[in-house]
Structure formats: structure tokens, C-alpha cells
C-alpha positions in Angstrom: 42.8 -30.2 -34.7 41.4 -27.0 -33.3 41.7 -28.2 -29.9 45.2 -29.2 -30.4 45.7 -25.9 -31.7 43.8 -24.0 -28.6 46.2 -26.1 -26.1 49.4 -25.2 -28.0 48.9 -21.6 -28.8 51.8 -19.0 -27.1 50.2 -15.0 -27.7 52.8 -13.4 -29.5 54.3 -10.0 -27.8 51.8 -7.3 -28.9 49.0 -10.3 -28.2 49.6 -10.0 -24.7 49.7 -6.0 -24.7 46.9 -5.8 -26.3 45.0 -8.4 -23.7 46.7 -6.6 -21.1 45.4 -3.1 -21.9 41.8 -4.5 -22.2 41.9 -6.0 -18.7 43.8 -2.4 -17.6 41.2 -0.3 -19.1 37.7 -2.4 -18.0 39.5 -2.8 -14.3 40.0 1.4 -14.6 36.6 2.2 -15.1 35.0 0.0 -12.8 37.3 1.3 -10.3 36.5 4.9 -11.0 33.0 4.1 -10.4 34.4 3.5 -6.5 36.8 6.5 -6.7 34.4 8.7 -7.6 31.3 8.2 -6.3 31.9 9.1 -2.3 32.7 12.7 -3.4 30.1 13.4 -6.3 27.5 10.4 -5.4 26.7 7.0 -7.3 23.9 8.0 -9.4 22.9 7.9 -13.1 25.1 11.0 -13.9 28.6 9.7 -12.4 28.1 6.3 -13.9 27.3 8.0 -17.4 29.8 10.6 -16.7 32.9 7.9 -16.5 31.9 5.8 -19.0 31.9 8.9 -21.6 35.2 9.7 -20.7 36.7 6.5 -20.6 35.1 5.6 -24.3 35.7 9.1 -25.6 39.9 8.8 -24.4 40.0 5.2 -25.8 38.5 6.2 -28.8 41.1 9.3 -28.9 43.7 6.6 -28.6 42.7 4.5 -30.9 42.4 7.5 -33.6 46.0 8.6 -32.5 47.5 5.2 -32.3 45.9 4.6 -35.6 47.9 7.4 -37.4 51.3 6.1 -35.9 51.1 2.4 -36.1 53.3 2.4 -38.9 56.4 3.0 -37.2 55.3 0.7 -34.0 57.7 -1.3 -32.1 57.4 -3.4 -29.1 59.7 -1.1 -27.4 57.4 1.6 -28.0 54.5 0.2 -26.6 56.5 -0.6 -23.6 57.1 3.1 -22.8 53.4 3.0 -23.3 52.3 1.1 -21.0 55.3 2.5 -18.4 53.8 5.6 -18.7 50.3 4.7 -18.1 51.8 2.5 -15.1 52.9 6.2 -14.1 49.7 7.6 -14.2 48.2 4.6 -11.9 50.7 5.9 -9.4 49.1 9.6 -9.7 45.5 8.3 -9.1 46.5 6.0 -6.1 48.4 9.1 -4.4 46.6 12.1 -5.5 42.9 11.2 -6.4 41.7 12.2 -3.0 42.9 15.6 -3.1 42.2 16.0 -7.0 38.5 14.8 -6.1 38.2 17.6 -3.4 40.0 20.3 -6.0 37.7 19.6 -9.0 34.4 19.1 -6.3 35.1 23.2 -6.1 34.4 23.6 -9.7 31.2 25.7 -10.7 29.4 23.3 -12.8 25.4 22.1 -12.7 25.6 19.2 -10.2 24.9 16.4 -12.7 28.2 17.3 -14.8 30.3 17.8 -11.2 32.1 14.6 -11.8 33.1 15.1 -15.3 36.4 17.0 -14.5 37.4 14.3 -12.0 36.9 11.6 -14.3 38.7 13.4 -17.4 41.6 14.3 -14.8 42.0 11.3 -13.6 40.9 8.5 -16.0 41.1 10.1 -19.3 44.9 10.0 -19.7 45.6 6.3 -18.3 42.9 5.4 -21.1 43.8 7.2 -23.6 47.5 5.8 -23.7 45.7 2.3 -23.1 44.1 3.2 -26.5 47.4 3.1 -28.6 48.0 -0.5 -27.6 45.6 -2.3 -30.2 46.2 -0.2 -33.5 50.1 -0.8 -32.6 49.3 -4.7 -32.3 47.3 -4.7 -34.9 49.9 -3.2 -37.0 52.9 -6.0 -35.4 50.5 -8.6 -36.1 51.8 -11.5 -38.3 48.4 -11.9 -39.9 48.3 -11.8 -43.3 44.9 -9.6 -43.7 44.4 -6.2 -42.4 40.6 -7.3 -41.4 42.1 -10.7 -40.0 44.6 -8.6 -37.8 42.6 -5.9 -36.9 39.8 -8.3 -35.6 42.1 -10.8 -34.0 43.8 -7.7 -32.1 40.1 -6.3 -31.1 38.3 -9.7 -30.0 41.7 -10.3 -27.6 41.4 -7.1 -26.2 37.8 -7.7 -25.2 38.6 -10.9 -23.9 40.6 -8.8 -21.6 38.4 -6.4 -21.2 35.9 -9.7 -20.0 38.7 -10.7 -17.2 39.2 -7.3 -16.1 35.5 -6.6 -15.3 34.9 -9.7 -14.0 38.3 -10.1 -11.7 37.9 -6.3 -10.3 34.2 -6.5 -9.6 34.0 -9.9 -7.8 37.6 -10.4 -6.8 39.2 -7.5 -6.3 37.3 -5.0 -5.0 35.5 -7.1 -2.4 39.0 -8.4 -1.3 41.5 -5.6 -1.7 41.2 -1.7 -1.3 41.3 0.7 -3.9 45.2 1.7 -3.8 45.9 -2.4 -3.5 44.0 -2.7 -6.9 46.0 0.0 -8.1 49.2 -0.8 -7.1 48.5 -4.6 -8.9 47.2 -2.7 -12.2 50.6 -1.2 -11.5 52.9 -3.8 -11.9 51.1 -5.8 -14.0 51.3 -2.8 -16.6 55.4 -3.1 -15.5 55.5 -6.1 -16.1 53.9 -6.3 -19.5 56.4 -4.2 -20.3 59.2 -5.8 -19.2 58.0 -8.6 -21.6 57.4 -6.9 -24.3 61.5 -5.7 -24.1 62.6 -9.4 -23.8 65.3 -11.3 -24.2 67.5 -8.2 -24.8 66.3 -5.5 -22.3 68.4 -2.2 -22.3 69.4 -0.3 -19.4 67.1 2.2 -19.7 63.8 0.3 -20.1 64.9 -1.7 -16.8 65.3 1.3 -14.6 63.1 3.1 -16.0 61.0 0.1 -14.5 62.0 -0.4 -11.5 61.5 3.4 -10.7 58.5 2.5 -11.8 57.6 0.0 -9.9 58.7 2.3 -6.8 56.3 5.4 -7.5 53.7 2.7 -7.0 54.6 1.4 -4.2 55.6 4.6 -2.8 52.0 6.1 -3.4 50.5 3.1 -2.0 52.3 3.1 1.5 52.9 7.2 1.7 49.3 8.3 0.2 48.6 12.1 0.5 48.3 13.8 4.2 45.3 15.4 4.8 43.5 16.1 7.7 39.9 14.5 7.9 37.4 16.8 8.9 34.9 14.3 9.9 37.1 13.5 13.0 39.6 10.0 13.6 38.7 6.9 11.0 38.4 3.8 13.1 38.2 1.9 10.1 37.6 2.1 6.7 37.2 -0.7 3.8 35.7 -1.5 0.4 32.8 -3.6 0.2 31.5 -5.2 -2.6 28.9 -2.5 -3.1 30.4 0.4 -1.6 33.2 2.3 0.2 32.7 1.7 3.7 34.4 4.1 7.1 33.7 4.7 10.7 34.3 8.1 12.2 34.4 9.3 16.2 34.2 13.0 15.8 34.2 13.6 19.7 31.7 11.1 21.3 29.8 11.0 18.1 30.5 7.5 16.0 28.8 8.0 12.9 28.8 5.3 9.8 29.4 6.5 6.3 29.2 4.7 3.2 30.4 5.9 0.0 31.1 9.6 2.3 27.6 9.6 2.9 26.2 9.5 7.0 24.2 6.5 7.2 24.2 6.2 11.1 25.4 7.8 14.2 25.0 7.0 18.3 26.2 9.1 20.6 29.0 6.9 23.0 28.6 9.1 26.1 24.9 9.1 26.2 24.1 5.7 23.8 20.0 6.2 24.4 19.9 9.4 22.1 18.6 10.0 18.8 21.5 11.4 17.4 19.5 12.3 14.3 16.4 14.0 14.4 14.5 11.8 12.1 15.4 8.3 13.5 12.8 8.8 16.0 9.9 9.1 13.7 10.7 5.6 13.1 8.0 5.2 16.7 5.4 6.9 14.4 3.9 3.2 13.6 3.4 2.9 16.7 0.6 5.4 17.2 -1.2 3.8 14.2 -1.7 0.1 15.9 -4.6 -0.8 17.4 -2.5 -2.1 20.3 1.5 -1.7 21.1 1.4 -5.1 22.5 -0.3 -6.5 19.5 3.0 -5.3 17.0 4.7 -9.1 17.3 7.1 -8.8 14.1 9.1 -6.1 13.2 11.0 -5.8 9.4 13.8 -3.2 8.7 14.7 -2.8 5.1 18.3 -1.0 5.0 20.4 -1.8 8.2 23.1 0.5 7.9 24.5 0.7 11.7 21.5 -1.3 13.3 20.7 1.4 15.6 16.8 1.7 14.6 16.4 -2.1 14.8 18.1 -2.6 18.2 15.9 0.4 19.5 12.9 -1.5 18.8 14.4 -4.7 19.8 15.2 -3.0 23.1 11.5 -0.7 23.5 9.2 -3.3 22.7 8.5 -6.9 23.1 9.0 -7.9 19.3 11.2 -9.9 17.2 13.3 -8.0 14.6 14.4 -8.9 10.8 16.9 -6.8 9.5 17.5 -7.2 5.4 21.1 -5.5 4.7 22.3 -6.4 1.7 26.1 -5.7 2.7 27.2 -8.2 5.0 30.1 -5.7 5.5 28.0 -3.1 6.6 26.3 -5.8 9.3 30.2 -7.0 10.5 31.0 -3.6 11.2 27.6 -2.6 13.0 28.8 -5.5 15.0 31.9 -4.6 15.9 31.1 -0.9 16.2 27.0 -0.7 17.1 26.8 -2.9 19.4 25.1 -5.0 17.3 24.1 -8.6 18.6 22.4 -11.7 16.6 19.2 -13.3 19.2 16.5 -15.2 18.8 14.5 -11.7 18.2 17.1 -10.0 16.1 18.2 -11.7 13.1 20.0 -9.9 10.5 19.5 -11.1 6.6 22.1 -10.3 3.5 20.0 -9.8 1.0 18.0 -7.5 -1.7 14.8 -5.9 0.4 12.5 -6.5 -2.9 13.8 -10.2 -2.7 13.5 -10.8 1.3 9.3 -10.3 0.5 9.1 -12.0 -2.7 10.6 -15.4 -0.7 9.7 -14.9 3.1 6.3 -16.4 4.3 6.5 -14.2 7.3 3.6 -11.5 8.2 5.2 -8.1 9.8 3.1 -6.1 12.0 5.6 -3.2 11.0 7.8 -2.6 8.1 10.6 0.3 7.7 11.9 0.8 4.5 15.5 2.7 5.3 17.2 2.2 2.0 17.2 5.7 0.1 19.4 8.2 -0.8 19.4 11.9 -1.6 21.2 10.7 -5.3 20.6 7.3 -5.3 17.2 5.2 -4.9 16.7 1.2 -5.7 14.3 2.3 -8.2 12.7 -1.2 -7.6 12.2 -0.3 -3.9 9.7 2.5 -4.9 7.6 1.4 -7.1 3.5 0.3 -7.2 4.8 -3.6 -7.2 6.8 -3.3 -4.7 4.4 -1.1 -2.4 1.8 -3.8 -3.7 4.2 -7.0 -2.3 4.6 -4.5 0.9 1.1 -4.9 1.5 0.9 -8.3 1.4 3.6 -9.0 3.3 2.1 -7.0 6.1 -0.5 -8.1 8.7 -4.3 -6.8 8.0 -3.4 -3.8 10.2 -0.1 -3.7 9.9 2.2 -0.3 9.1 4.3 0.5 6.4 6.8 3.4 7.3 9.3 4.9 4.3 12.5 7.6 5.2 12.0 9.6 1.9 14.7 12.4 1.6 13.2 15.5 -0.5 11.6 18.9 -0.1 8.5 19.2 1.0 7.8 21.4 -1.8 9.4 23.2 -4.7 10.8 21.3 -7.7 12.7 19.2 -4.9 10.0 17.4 -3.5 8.9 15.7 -7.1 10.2 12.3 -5.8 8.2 12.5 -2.4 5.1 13.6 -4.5 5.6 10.5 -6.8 6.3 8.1 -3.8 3.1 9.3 -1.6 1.0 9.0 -4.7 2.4 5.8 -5.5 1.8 4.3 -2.0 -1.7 6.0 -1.7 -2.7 3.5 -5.1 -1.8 0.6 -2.6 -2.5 1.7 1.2 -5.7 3.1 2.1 -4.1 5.9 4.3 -1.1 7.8 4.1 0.5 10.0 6.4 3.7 12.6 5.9 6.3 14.4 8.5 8.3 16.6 7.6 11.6 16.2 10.3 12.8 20.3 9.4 11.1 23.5 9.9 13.2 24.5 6.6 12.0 24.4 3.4 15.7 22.5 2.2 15.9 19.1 1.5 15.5 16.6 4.7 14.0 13.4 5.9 10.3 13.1 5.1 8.5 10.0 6.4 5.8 8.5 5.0 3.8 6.2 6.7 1.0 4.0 5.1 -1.8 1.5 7.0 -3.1 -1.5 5.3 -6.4 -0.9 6.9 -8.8 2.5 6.5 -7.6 4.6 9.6 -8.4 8.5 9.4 -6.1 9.8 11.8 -6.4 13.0 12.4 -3.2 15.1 14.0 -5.2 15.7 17.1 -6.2 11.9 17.2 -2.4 11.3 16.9 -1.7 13.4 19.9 -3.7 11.9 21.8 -2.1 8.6 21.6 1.1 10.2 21.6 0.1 11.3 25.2 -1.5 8.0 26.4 0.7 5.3 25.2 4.0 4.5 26.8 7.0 4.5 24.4 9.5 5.9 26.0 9.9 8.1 23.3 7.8 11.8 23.0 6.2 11.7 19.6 5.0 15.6 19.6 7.2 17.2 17.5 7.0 14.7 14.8 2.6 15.0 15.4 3.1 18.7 15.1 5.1 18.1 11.4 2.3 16.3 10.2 1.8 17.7 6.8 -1.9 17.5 4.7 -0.9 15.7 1.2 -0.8 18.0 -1.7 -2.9 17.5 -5.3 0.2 17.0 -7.0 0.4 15.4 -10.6 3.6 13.4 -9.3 4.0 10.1 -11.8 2.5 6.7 -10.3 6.2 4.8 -10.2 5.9 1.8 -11.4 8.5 -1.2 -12.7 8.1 -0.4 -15.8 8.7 3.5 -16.1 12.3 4.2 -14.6 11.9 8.2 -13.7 13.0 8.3 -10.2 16.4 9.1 -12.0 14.5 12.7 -13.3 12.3 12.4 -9.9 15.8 13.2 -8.2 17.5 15.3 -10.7 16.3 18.7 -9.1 18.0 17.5 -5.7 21.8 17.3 -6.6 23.7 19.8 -5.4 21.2 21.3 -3.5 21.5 21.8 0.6 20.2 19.0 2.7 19.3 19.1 6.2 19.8 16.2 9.4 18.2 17.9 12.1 20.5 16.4 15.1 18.8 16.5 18.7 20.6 17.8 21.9 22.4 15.7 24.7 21.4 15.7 28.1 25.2 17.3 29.0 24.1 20.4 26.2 22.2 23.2 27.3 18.5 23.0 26.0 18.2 25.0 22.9 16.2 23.9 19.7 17.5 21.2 17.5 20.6 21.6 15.5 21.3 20.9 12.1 23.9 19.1 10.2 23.7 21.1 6.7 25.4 18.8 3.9 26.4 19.8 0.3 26.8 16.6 -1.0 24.5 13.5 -1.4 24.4 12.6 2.2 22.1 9.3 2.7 19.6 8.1 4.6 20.0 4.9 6.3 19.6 4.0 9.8 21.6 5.9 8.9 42.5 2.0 9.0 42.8 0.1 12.0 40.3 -1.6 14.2 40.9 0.0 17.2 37.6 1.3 18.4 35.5 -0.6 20.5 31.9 -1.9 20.9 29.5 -0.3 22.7 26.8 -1.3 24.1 23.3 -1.2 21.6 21.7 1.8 21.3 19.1 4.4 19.6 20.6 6.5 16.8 
């Protein structure tokens, strides 16, 4: 009989705007997430910051809708959901520049994308939140406890479809305005419905004006001139926003607005970055260059570190990237090529060890961020499956971006003192003569060394790289009695670790072309979160591979 029922059952009007509006509002907030995070960063405070706004403006709906659901009408839920349809529009054509607007703001950096979110989410949602009290109130349930809770457990059925359909259909296949524009009409739509069979004049133009804002601010979208230089292409991922930029000769990868990596097209040999050539520093700790057979990079970003050691030494190169959108466009943009001694793997870096049987002579972890850390890439158990992943001699090699003192530099402190509990020796550059935030690498051995900086110089002179090593020897810094917390899987405090970062400057210390004039080393100074990493149209081509 149920079954029967189930297969037989037609939602009633304010069923299906109440189903509608949870799928709107879940889709809305996971979207934000991707709207969001490029200017203000994807860490704990953005995520927390948009889902207290969305809840707070539903909840303010709900109160609201709550107080007028005596007079509801379908009619008037339709101008509700017309209006938030109208609101979509605003977010598709003017959250870029609202983003950059509220990013001026003087607020402490972990509430900076509160006004964004409240701007742009809060009103959409808090329309959304009239829809169920209004159905509740239309339903033809006989209890106010049976309608109420047959109007809420529809709604999060929606809400189910919508977080589910945005995260792993929509998003991964469509960009962010696409998804807007379909949030769009499907809003129209609804309320189109709701109107039926006797639709006035009004409610139908109203409509199909509608229906034009959105795709008006879909195909027009704001004009504003990128600073970064020309976008060769630019997509959404199913982790992350990703763009390539050619500022000049300069190609440099960014995901979610954050440089990840850059090659220089004129001259593809450099180290655009500073810091990417302390990647070499492993190889001053082996016994023997030729003895380094297998090579693992966690974090692939552009590929550019990778293919440098694919191209210096005689080794064969694993590469785990767990976006195979950021490995297509290395591809088609880094010059990226699959071999028998470069193999790239889509996958978790935590995961790659726990399954792989291989042995690395060398590992590089490359996956960090100034505001965002895989906590589970930082931790004692993961610096413990590190070590036995590695050869008996083998090096471990981390890109840690801190201070190297202040309040800044808590997370470097906690990650040194966390590796020194697994690896025997430890060894810190600094990549910036300045006190700000930058690139600090940490490399570990799995076997006693005692190098000392004079010992590293030495083999810096002697051995053959065909990269000079000196400057990063001379950054060498002595490890600190810090009190830094052991990280470990079951303690999450990287989040606080970081917390005394955001906002604050960072430096990329970027290294001079042969066709510049020799002066010390530049730097790129960036306010927001930019990343670490190895670190429109498709109308760029490949190049070549190169060194970053």
C-alpha cells in the first residue's frame, strides 16, 4: 500500500517550493564556499564565516515568514522566489567587484569574509527562508506538527539534492555563473508553477525579465581589468577555482587566486621563484647523487619542480596531485609530459604512502598554504609513514610557509618539532632576508647526518647540479627551543598554528633573468593567502618543460 502510495504521489504547489528552496539554499552555500575563498582564502574562518550567515538569514526568514504565513498565497511565494531569482543575477554579475570592495574593509583577517558573505548570501537566503513557514501554512495537513514536519523533512530532502548535485555535478562540470544562471531559472520556473493554470500578465513578464537579468549577467559579467596580466584560461575544478596568467613572459598558475607556479617562457631554465630551488637541497644530504633512483613529489601544482629533477638527474619521478585538473592544465600549459620516469598520480598524498610499495630516495612535500594546510599532511603519523616510505638514507624535504620568528612562525616551530620526533636530523632555510612571512624549507634525513653549514658548502662546491646551492647554505638557520605543539592526528591545532598569519605580508623572493641587469633578488610581496605549491579561452601554447 505504501509503495503504491510512494509511486502515485504528485507534491502539491507549496511542496515543490518548499523542495525547491532547500535545494536553492544548500546549492548557495556550497557555492559561496567557491565564490569566496580566492579573495579571502579557504580556511576554517571562511567556511565558518558562510555557514553563520547562511543559517543566521534562514533562520531570519523563517522567524519572519513565520509571522506572515497567515495571509500566504502561492502567488506570494512566487514573487518570493522571483526576487531571490533576482538576487542570483546580482551575485553572478557583481560578486567579483563586491568581493574586491568588501576585501578593503578594516576588519581582523579572520572576520574579512563576513561582509562578503552577508552581502552577497544573506539576502538570497533569507527570502529562501519564507518559503517553508508559507507551505507549511498552505499545507492540506490536518495537524500543525504533521504540516510543519512534512514541510521541514521536504525541504531537507532538497537541501540533500542540492549539496549533493552542486558538489559532484555541478561544480566539477559547469562554472560558477553556469550554476548560477541554472539556480536561476530553476527559481523562475518554480515560480511560474506555483502561478498555474491562470498566470496573470504581470507574474509572466515579470518572469521573463527575469529570466533575462540572468542571462544577461551571465554572458555580459562586470569589466574589469585584471591586474595579474591576460587569463589563458580559467575553470572550476572539483576542489578549487583554477586560472592561468602571462603577465609579460611570466606564466604563472593560480588556484583559488593564490600563485602556485610560474616559468619564465623567454628563458624556461629559470627559477622564477626564489624558493623552488631549495627543492636541490636533498641533494647535498645523499651519500651519492647517482645513488637518488626514485624521486616522490607531493603537490604538483604546475609540474615545474618535478620535470626539473626529471630533466637534472637520472631518476624516475612520482608526482601525487590530487586534481587531475590541475595536471591537464600543467600539460597543456607546463610542458608537462607522462614517461616511463615521470608518472603523475590523482590522488590524496597521505593515501599515495599508505598503498604504494615503492621506496623514494627523495620525498617533497609541496602541498601547504599560507591559510590552508591538510592538517593530515603535517602530523607525527604522517611524518612517521614518510619515513617508512623512504629508503634508509633517504630525504624528506617540506615547503613550510611562516615566519621564522615572531607569533608567525608557531606553525614552522610545530612542524620542525614534529618531524625532529620522527627524523634523526632536521635542517631549516629560510628563502628571505625579511623577517615577513615566506617559504621556509625543512629538510629531514632518515639516517643520523650532522651537517654542519660549512659541511654543506662544501658539497655545494664539489658536486655537479647545475644549480648553485649557496645562498640557500648561507640561510641555514640553527632550530630554536621552542614549546611548539607535537601535531599529531588526533589534536587539530594547525588551524590556531596559522591563525597569527592571515592578513599578514608574505614574501616570494623571485630571482633575476639573464636579459635583467644583476641586482639582488626581487620580491613579490602579497596581502592575501598566496600558496605554496610547485607553486577563458585556450589559446596559449605549450612550452617546452622547465624549472620554476
Amino acid at each position: 500500500m505504501e509503495l503504491r502510495t510512494a509511486a502515485t504521489y504528485r507534491p502539491t504547489k507549496p511542496e515543490l517550493a518548499v523542495f525547491v528552496a532547500g535545494v536553492i539554499s544548500m546549492g548557495l552555500e556550497i557555492l559561496a564556499v567557491r565564490i569566496i575563498a580566492p579573495q579571502f582564502g579557504s580556511h576554517i574562518y571562511t567556511v565558518g564565516g558562510i555557514l553563520t550567515v547562511v543559517l543566521a538569514a534562514l533562520s531570519l526568514g523563517y522567524w519572519q515568514g513565520g509571522k506572515r504565513a497567515r495571509g500566504a498565497t502561492n502567488r506570494e511565494m512566487s514573487w518570493l522566489l522571483l526576487a531571490t531569482a533576482v538576487y542570483v543575477a546580482i551575485v553572478i554579475y557583481a560578486s567579483e567587484l563586491l568581493l574586491i570592495q568588501t576585501s578593503t574593509l578594516a576588519l581582523p583577517p579572520r572576520y574579512a569574509a563576513l561582509p562578503a558573505a552577508i552581502i552577497l548570501f544573506g539576502p538570497p537566503t533569507y527570502l529562501l527562508g519564507f518559503i517553508s513557514p508559507y507551505a507549511a501554512e498552505l499545507s492540506q495537513k490536518a495537524g500543525t506538527g504533521e504540516a510543519s514536519g512534512h514541510v521541514y523533512a521536504l525541504g531537507t530532502i532538497g537541501s540533500i539534492l542540492g549539496s549533493a548535485a552542486t558538489t559532484f555535478v555541478f561544480i566539477p562540470a559547469m562554472s560558477i555563473d553556469a550554476i548560477g544562471l541554472l539556480f536561476g531559472v530553476l527559481l523562475v520556473g518554480t515560480a511560474v508553477i506555483l502561478t498555474l493554470p491562470s498566470i496573470s500578465r504581470k507574474p509572466l513578464i515579470a518572469s521573463a525579465v527575469v529570466v533575462l537579468l540572468l542571462i544577461a549577467a551571465t554572458g555580459v559579467g562586470p569589466v574589469a581589468y585584471d591586474h595579474r596580466g591576460d587569463v589563458v584560461h580559467q575553470t572550476q575544478t572539483a576542489h578549487q577555482q583554477l586560472e592561468i596568467v602571462d603577465d609579460g613572459e611570466i606564466r604563472t598558475m593560480y588556484l583559488d587566486g593564490a600563485r602556485h607556479s610560474a616559468i619564465d617562457l623567454s628563458e624556461p631554465d629559470r627559477h622564477v621563484f626564489e624558493y623552488t630551488g631549495y627543492f636541490h637541497l636533498p641533494m647535498l644530504m645523499t651519500d651519492d647523487v647517482d645513488d637518488v633512483d626514485r624521486v616522490l613529489f607531493i603537490g604538483g601544482g604546475g609540474y615545474t619542480g618535478p620535470q626539473d629533477f626529471e630533466e637534472r638527474y637520472d631518476v624516475t619521478v612520482d608526482v601525487v596531485e590530487i586534481d587531475p585538473d590541475v595536471t591537464a592544465a600543467a600539460e597543456a600549459y607546463f610542458g608537462l609530459e607522462e614517461s616511463e620516469t615521470m608518472t603523475a598520480h590523482a590522488d590524496d598524498g597521505r593515501q599515495f604512502l599508505q598503498h604504494t610499495d615503492e621506496t623514494y630516495d627523495v620525498i617533497v612535500l609541496d602541498a601547504y598554504k599560507q591559510d590552508q594546510v591538510p592538517f593530515h599532511l603535517t602530523t607525527i603519523e604522517f611524518m612517521t609513514l614518510v619515513s617508512d616510505r623512504l629508503a634508509d638514507d633517504g630525504v624528506f624535504h617540506a615547503n613550510v610557509i611562516a615566519s621564522p620568528s615572531g607569533p608567525a612562525s608557531e606553525f614552522y616551530h610545530a612542524q620542525q618539532r614534529t618531524m625532529n620526533e620522527v627524523f634523526p636530523d632536521t635542517y631549516s632555510f629560510r628563502t628571505s632576508d625579511s623577517s615577513a612571512i615566506q617559504n621556509i624549507q625543512i629538510v629531514a634525513t632518515n639516517d643520523e647526518t650532522g651537517f654542519s653549514e660549512a659541511d654543506l658548502a662544501t658539497r655545494n662546491a664539489e658536486r655537479e647540479l647545475g644549480i648553485d646551492l649557496s645562498d640557500a647554505v648561507d640561510n641555514h638557520m640553527t632550530e630554536s627551543d621552542s614549546d611548539a605543539p607535537i601535531l599529531r592526528d588526533d589534536r587539530g591545532e594547525v588551524d590556531s598554528l596559522l591563525d597569527p598569519m592571515l592578513g599578514q605580508r608574505y614574501v616570494i623572493e623571485e630571482t633575476e633573468g639573464s636579459s635583467s641587469e644583476p641586482t639582488a633578488p626581487a620580491q613579490i610581496v602579497s596581502p592575501e593567502a598566496t600558496a605554496s605549491g610547485d607553486s577563458g579561452p585556450w589559446s596559449a601554447s605549450p612550452i617546452t618543460p622547465s624549472a620554476q
